[in-house]
C-alpha positions as CSV (number, residue, x, y, z in Angstrom):
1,X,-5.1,-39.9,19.2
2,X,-5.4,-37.2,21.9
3,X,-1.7,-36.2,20.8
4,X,-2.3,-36.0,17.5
5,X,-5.2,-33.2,17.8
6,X,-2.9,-31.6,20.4
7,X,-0.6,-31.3,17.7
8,X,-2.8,-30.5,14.6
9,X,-4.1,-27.7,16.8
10,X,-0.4,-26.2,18.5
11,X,1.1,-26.5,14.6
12,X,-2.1,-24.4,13.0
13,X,-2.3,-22.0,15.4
14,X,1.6,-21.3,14.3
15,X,0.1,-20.1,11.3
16,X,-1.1,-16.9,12.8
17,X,2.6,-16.0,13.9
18,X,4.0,-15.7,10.5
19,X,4.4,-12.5,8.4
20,X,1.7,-12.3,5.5
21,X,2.7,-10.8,1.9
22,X,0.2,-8.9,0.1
23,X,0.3,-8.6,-3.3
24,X,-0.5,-4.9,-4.3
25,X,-2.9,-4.3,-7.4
26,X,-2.0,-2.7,-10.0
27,X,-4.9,-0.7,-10.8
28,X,-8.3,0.1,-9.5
29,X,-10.0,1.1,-12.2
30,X,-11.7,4.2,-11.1
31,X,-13.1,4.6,-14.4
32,X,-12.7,8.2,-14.6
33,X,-12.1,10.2,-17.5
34,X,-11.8,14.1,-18.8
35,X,-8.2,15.0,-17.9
36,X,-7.8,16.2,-21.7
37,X,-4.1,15.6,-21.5
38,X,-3.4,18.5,-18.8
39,X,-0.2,18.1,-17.3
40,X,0.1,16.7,-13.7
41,X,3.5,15.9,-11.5
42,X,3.5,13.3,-9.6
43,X,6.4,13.1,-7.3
44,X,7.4,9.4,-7.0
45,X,7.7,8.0,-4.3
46,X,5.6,9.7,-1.4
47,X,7.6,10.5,1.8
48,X,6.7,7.6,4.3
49,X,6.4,8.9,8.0
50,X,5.0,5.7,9.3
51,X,6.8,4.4,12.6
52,X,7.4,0.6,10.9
53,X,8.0,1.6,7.2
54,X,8.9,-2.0,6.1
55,X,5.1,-3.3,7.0
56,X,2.0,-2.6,5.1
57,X,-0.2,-3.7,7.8
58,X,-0.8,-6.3,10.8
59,X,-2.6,-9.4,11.6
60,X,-4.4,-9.7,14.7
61,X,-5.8,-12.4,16.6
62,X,-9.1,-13.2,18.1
63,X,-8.0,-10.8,21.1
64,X,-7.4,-8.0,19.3
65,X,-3.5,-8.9,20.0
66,X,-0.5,-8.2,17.1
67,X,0.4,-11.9,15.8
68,X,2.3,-11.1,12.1
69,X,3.3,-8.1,10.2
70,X,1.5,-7.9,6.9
71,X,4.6,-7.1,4.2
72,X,3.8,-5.4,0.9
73,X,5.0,-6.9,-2.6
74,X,6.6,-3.1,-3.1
75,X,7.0,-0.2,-0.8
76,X,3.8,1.4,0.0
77,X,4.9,4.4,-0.4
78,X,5.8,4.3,-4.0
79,X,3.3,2.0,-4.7
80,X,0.1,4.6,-4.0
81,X,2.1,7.2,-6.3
82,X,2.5,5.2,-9.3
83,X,-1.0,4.1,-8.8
84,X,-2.5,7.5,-8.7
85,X,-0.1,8.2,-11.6
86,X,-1.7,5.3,-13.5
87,X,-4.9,5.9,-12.5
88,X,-4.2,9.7,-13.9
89,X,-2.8,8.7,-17.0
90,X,-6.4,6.0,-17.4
91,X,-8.1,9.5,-16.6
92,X,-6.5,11.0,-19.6
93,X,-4.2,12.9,-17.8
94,X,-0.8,13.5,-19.3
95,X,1.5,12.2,-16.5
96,X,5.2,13.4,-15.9
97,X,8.2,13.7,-13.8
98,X,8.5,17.2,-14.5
99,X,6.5,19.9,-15.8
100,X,7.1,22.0,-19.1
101,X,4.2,24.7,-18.2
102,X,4.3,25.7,-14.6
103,X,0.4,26.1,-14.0
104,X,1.2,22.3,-14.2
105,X,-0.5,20.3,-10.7
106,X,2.1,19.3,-8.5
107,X,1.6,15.9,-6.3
108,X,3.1,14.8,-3.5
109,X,1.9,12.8,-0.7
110,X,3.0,11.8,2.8
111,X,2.0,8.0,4.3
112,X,1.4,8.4,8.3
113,X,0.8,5.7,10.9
114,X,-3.0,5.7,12.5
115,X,-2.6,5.7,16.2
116,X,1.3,5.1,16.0
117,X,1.0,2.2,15.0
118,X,2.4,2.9,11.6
C-alpha cells in the first residue's frame, strides 16, 4: 500500500514536467466601435525578439522553479497581429495589407522577453 501512494505521488508530480499547449482565442471582444471604415495597415506577423520564440510562456512550480514550457496553438507573434487586425475590423476599421491613401495608419509591432526570459 505504501508503494502504491509512493507511486501515485512520483507519477503525478511528472505532470508538472510536461510542456502545456494553449489554445489562443480568437477574439476578445473589446466591443469597440467608430473606425468609420478608415484605412489601417497592419503588418502581419510582428517581429519576435524574444530569447525562446517557440514558447508562449512557462510553468513554474511551488518554488518559483521552471518545470514546462507553455507552447502556443500559433506563433505568438502573428497571432496578436491578426487579433488586433480582427479586433480593428469588429471596430469598423477597414483593415488591409496595404494602403491605397497614404495618411493611412501603419502597424507594426515587436514581441520582447520580460527579464530575458523571453
Amino acid at each position: 500500500m505504501r508503494y502504491g501512494v509512493v507511486l501515485l505521488a512520483v507519477g503525478a508530480a511528472g505532470c508538472a514536467f510536461h510542456d502545456v499547449s494553449l489554445r489562443l482565442p480568437p477574439s476578445v471582444g473589446t466591443g469597440l466601435s467608430g473606425g468609420d471604415s478608415r484605412q489601417v495597415v497592419v503588418v502581419v506577423p510582428f517581429a519576435d525578439q524574444r530569447s525562446q520564440p517557440n514558447r508562449c510562456g512557462m510553468q513554474k512550480n511551488s518554488y518559483n522553479m521552471e518545470t514546462a514550457s507553455a507552447i502556443c496553438s500559433e506563433p505568438p507573434a502573428a497571432w496578436l497581429a491578426n487579433l488586433l487586425a480582427s479586433e480593428l475590423r469588429a471596430a469598423g476599421f477597414s483593415v488591409v495589407t496595404q494602403a491605397d491613401r497614404p495618411s493611412a495608419v501603419r502597424v507594426e509591432g515587436t514581441l520582447r522577453g520580460k527579464g530575458g526570459l523571453g
